[in-house]
PyMOL CGO cylinders between C-alpha atoms (Angstrom):
from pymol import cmd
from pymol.cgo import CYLINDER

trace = [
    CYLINDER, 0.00, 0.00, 0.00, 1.34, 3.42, -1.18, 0.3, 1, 1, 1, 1, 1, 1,
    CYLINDER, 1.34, 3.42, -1.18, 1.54, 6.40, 1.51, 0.3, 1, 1, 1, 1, 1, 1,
    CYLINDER, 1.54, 6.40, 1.51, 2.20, 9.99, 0.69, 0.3, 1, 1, 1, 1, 1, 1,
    CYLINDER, 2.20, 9.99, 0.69, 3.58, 12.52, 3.16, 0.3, 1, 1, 1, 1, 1, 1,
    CYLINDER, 3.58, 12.52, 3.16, 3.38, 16.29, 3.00, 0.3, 1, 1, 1, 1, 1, 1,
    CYLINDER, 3.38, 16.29, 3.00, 6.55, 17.65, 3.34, 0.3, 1, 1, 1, 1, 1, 1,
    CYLINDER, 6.55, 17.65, 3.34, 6.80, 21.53, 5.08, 0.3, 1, 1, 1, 1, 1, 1,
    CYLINDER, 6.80, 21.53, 5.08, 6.88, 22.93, 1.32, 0.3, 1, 1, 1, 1, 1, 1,
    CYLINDER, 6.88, 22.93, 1.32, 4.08, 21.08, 0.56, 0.3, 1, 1, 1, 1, 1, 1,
    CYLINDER, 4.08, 21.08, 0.56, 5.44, 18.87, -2.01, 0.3, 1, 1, 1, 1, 1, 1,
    CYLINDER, 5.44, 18.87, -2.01, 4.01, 15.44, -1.71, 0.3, 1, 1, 1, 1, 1, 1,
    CYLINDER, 4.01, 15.44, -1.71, 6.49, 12.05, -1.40, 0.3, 1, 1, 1, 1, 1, 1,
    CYLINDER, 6.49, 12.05, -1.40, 5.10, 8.36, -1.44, 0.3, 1, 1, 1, 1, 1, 1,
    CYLINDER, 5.10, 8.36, -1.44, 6.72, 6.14, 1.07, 0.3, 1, 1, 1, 1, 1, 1,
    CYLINDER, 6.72, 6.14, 1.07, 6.04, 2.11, 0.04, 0.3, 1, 1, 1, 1, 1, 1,
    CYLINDER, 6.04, 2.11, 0.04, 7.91, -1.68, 0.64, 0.3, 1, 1, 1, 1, 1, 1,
    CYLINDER, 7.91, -1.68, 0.64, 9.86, -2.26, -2.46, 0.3, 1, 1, 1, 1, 1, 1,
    CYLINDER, 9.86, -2.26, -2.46, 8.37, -5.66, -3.13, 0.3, 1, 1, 1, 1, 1, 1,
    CYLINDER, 8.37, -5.66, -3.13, 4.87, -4.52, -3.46, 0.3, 1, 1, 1, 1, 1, 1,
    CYLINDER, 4.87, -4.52, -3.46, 4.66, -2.84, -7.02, 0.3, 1, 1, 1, 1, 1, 1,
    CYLINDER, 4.66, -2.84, -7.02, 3.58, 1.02, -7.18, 0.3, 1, 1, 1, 1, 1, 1,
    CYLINDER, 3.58, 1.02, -7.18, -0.07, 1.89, -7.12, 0.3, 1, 1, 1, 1, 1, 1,
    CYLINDER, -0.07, 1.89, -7.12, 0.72, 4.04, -10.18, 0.3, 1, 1, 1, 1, 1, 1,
    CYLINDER, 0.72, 4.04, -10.18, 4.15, 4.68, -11.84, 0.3, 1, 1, 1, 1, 1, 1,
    CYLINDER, 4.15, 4.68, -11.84, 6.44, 7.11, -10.24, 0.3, 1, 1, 1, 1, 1, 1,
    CYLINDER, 6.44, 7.11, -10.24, 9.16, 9.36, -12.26, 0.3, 1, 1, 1, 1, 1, 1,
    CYLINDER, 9.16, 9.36, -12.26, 12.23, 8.66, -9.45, 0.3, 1, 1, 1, 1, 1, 1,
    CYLINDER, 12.23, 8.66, -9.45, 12.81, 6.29, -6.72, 0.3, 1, 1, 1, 1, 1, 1,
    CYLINDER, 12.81, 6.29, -6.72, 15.12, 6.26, -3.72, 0.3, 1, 1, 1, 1, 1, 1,
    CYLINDER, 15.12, 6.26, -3.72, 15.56, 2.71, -2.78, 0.3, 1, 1, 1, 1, 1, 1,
    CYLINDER, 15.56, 2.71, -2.78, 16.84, 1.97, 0.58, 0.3, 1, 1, 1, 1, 1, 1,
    CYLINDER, 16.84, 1.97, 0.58, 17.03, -1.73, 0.38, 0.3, 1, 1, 1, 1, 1, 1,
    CYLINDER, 17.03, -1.73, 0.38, 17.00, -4.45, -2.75, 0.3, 1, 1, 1, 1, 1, 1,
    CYLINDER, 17.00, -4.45, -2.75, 13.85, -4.92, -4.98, 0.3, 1, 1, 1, 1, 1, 1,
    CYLINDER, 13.85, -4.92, -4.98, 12.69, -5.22, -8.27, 0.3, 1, 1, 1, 1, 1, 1,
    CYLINDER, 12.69, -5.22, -8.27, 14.18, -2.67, -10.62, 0.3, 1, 1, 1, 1, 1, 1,
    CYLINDER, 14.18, -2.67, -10.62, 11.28, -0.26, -12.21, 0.3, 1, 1, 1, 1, 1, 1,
    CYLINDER, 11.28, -0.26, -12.21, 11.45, 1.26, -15.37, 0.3, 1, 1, 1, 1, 1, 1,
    CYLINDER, 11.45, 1.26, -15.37, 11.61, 5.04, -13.94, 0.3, 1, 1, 1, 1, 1, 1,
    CYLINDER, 11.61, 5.04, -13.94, 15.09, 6.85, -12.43, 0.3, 1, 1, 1, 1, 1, 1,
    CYLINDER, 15.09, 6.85, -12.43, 16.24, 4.78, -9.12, 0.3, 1, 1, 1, 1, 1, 1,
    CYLINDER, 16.24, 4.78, -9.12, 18.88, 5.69, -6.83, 0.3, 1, 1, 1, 1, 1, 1,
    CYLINDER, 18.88, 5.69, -6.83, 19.81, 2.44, -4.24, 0.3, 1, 1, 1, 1, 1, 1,
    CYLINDER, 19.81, 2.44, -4.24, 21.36, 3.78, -0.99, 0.3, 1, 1, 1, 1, 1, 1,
    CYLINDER, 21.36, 3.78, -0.99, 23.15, 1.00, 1.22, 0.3, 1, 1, 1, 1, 1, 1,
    CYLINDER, 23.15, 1.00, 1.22, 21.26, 1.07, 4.34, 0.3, 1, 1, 1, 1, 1, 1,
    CYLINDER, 21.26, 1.07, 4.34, 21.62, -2.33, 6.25, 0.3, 1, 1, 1, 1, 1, 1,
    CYLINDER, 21.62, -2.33, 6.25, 17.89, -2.88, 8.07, 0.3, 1, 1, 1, 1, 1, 1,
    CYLINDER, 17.89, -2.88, 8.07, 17.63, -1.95, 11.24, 0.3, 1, 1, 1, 1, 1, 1,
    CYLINDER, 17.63, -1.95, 11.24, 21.05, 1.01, 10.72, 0.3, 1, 1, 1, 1, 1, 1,
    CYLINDER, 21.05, 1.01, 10.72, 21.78, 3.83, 9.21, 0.3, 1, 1, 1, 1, 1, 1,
    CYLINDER, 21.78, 3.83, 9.21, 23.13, 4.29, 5.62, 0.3, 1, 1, 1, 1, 1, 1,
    CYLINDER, 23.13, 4.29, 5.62, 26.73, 3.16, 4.84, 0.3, 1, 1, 1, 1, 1, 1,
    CYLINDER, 26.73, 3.16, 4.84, 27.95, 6.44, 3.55, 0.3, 1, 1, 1, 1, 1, 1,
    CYLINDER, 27.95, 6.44, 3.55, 26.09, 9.38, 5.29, 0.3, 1, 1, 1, 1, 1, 1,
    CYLINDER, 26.09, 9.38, 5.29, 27.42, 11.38, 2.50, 0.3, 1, 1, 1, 1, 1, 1,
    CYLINDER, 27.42, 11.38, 2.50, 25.88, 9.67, -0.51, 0.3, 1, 1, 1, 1, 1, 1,
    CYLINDER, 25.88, 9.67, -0.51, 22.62, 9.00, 1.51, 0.3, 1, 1, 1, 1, 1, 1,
    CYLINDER, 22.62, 9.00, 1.51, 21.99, 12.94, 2.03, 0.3, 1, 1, 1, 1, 1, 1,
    CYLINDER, 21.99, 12.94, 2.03, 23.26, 13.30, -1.82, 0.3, 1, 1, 1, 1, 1, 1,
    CYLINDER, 23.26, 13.30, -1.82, 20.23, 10.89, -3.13, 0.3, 1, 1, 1, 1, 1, 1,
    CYLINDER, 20.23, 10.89, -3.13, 17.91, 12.60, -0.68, 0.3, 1, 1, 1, 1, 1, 1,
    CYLINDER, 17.91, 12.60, -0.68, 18.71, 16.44, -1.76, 0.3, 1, 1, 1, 1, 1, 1,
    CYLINDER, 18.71, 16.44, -1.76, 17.87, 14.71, -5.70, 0.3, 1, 1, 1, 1, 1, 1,
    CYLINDER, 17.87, 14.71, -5.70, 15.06, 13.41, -4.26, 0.3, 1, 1, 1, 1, 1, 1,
    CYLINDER, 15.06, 13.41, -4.26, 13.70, 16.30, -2.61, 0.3, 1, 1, 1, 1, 1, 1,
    CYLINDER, 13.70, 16.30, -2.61, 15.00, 18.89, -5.64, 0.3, 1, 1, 1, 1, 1, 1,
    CYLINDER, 15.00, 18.89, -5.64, 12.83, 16.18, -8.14, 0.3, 1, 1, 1, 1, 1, 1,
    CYLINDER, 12.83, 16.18, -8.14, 9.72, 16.53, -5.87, 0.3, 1, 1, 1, 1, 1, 1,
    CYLINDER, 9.72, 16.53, -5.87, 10.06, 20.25, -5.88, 0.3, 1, 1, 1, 1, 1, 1,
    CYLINDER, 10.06, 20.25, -5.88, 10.12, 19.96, -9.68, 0.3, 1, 1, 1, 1, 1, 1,
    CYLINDER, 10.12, 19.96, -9.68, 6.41, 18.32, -9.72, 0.3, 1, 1, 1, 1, 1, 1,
    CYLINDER, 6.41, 18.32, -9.72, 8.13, 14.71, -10.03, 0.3, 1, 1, 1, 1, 1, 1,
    CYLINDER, 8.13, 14.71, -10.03, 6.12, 11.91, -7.95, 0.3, 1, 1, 1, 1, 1, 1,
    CYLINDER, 6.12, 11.91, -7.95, 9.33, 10.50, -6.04, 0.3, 1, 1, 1, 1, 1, 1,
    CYLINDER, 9.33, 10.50, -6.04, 8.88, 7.63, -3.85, 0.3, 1, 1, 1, 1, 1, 1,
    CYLINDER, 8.88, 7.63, -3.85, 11.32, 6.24, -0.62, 0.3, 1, 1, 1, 1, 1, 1,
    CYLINDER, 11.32, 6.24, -0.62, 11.31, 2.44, -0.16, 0.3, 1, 1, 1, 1, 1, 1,
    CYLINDER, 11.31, 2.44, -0.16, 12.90, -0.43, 1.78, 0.3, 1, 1, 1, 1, 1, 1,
    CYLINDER, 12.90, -0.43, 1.78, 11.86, -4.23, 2.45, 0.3, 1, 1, 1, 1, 1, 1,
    CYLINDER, 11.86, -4.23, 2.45, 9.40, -3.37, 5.04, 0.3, 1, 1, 1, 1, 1, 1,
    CYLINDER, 9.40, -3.37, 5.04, 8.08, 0.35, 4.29, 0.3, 1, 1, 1, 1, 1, 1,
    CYLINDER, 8.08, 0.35, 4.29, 8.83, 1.33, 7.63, 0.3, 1, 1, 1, 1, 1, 1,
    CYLINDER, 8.83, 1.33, 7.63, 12.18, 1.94, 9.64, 0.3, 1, 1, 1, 1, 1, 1,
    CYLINDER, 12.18, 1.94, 9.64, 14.53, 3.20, 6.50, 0.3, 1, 1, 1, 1, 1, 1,
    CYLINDER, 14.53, 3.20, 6.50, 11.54, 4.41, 4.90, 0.3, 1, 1, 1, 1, 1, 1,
    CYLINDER, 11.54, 4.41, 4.90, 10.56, 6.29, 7.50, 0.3, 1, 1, 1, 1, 1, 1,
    CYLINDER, 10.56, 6.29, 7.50, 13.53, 7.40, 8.35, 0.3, 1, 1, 1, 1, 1, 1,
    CYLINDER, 13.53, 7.40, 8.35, 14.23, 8.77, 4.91, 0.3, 1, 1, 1, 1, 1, 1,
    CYLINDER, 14.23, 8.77, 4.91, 11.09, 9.98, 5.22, 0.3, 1, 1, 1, 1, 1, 1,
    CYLINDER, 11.09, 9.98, 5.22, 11.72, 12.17, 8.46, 0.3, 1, 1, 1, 1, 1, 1,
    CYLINDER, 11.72, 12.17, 8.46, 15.45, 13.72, 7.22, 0.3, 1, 1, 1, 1, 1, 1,
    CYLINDER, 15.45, 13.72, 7.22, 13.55, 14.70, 3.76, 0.3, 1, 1, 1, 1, 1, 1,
    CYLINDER, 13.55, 14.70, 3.76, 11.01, 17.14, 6.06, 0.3, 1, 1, 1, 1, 1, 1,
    CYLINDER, 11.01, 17.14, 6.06, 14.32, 17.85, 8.31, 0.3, 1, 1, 1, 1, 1, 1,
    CYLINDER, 14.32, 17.85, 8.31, 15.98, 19.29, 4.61, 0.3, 1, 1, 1, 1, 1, 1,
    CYLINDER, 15.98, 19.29, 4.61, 12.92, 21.01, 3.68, 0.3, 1, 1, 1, 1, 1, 1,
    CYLINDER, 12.92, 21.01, 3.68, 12.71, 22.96, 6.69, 0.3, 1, 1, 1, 1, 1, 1,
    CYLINDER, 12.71, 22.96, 6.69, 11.09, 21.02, 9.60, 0.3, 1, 1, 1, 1, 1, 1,
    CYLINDER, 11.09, 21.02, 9.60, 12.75, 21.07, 13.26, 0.3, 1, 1, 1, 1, 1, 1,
    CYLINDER, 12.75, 21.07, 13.26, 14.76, 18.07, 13.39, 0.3, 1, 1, 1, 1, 1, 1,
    CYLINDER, 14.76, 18.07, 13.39, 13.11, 17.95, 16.94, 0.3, 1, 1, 1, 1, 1, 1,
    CYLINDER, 13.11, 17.95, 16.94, 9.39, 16.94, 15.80, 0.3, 1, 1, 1, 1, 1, 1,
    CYLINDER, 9.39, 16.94, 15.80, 10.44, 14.66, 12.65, 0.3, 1, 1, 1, 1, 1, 1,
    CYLINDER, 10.44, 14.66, 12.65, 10.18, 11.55, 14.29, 0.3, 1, 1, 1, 1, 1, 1,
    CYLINDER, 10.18, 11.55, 14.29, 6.92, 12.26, 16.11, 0.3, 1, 1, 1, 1, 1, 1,
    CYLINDER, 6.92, 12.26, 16.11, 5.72, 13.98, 12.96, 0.3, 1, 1, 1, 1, 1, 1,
    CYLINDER, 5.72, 13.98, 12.96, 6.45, 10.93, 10.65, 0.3, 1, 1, 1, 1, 1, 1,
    CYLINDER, 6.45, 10.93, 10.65, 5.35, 8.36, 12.75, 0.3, 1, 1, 1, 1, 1, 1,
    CYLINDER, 5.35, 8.36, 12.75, 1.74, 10.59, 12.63, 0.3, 1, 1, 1, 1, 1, 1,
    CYLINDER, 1.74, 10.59, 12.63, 1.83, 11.28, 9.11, 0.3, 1, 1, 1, 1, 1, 1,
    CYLINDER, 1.83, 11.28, 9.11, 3.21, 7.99, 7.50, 0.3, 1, 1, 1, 1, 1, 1,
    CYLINDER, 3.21, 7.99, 7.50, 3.11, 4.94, 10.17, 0.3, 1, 1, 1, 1, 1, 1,
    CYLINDER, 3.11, 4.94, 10.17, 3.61, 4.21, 14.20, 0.3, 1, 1, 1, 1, 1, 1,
    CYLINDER, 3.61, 4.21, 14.20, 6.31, 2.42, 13.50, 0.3, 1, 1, 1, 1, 1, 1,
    CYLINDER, 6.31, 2.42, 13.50, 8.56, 4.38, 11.21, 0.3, 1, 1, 1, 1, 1, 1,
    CYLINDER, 8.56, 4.38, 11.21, 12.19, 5.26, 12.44, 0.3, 1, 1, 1, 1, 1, 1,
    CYLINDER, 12.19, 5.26, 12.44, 12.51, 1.66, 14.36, 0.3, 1, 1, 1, 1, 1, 1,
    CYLINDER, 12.51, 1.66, 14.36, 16.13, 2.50, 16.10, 0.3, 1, 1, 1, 1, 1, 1,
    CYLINDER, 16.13, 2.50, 16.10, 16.91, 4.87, 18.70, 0.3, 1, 1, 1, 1, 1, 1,
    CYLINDER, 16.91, 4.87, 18.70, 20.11, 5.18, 16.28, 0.3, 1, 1, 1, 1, 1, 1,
    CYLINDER, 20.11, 5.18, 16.28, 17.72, 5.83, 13.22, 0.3, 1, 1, 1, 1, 1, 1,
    CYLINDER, 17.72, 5.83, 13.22, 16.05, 9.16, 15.41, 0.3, 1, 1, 1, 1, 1, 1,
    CYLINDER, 16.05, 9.16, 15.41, 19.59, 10.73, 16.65, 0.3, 1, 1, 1, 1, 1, 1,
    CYLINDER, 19.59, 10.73, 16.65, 20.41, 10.28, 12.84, 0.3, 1, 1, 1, 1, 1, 1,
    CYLINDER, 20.41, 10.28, 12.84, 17.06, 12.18, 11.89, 0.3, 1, 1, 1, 1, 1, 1,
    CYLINDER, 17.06, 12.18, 11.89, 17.72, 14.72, 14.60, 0.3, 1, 1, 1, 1, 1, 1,
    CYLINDER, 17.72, 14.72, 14.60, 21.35, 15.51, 13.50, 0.3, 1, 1, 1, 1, 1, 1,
    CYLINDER, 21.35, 15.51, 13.50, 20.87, 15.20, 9.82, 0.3, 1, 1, 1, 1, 1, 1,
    CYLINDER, 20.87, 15.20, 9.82, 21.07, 18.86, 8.84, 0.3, 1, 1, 1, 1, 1, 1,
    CYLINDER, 21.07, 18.86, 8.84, 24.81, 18.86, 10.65, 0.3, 1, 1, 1, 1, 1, 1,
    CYLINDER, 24.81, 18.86, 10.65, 25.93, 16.67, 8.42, 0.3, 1, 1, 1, 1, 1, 1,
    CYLINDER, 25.93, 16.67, 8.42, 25.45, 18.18, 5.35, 0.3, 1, 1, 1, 1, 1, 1,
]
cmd.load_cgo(trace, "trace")
């Protein structure tokens, strides 16, 4: 099942599990985790489940294209194997770059998205100290 958020712009991003297919095609995917390819532009960030991406670097690269895309009118999408921790995560540090208070993201994406989105207490500190490491 596909989810939208509103981020504080107001541009709209779909958060989804990777194995279920798209409710409608998209025009740019950040995938957090392995899953069918798709036929529109996909970016794959290495982000073991459960931790926080590999290279914290080319994580917040893919999500400033992601979030520059959206601001274009592109339907982008955020997925991992569950929908849920990285996506949510992702998901949280998106609304953190486009101007929310890292202090609320977590709370705001577990209202806005799913109750269980950002699974690790590692996952939030990451959220809450993402615009630091840019």
């Amino acid at each position: 099942m596909d989810r939208f958020v509103e981020l504080p712009s107001g541009v709209r991003i779909r958060g989804r599990r990777i194995a279920d297919p798209p409710d409608t095609p998209a025009d740019f995917l950040l995938a957090l985790a392995d899953g069918p390819a798709q036929p529109w532009t996909t970016i794959r960030v290495q982000w073991p489940d459960f931790g926080l991406p590999r290279s914290r670097k080319g994580a917040l690269a893919a999500m400033s294209e992601a979030l520059a895309r959206a601001h274009r009118g592109e339907l982008v999408e955020v997925a991992c194997r569950g929908g849920k921790g990285r996506t949510g995560t992702a998901l949280a540090a998106l609304a953190v770059l486009d101007g929310m208070p890292a202090a609320v993201a977590v709370r705001w994406v577990r209202t806005a998205y799913s109750p269980d989105a950002v699974e690790m207490p590692w996952q939030a500190w990451w959220v809450r100290a993402v615009r630091s490491q840019i």
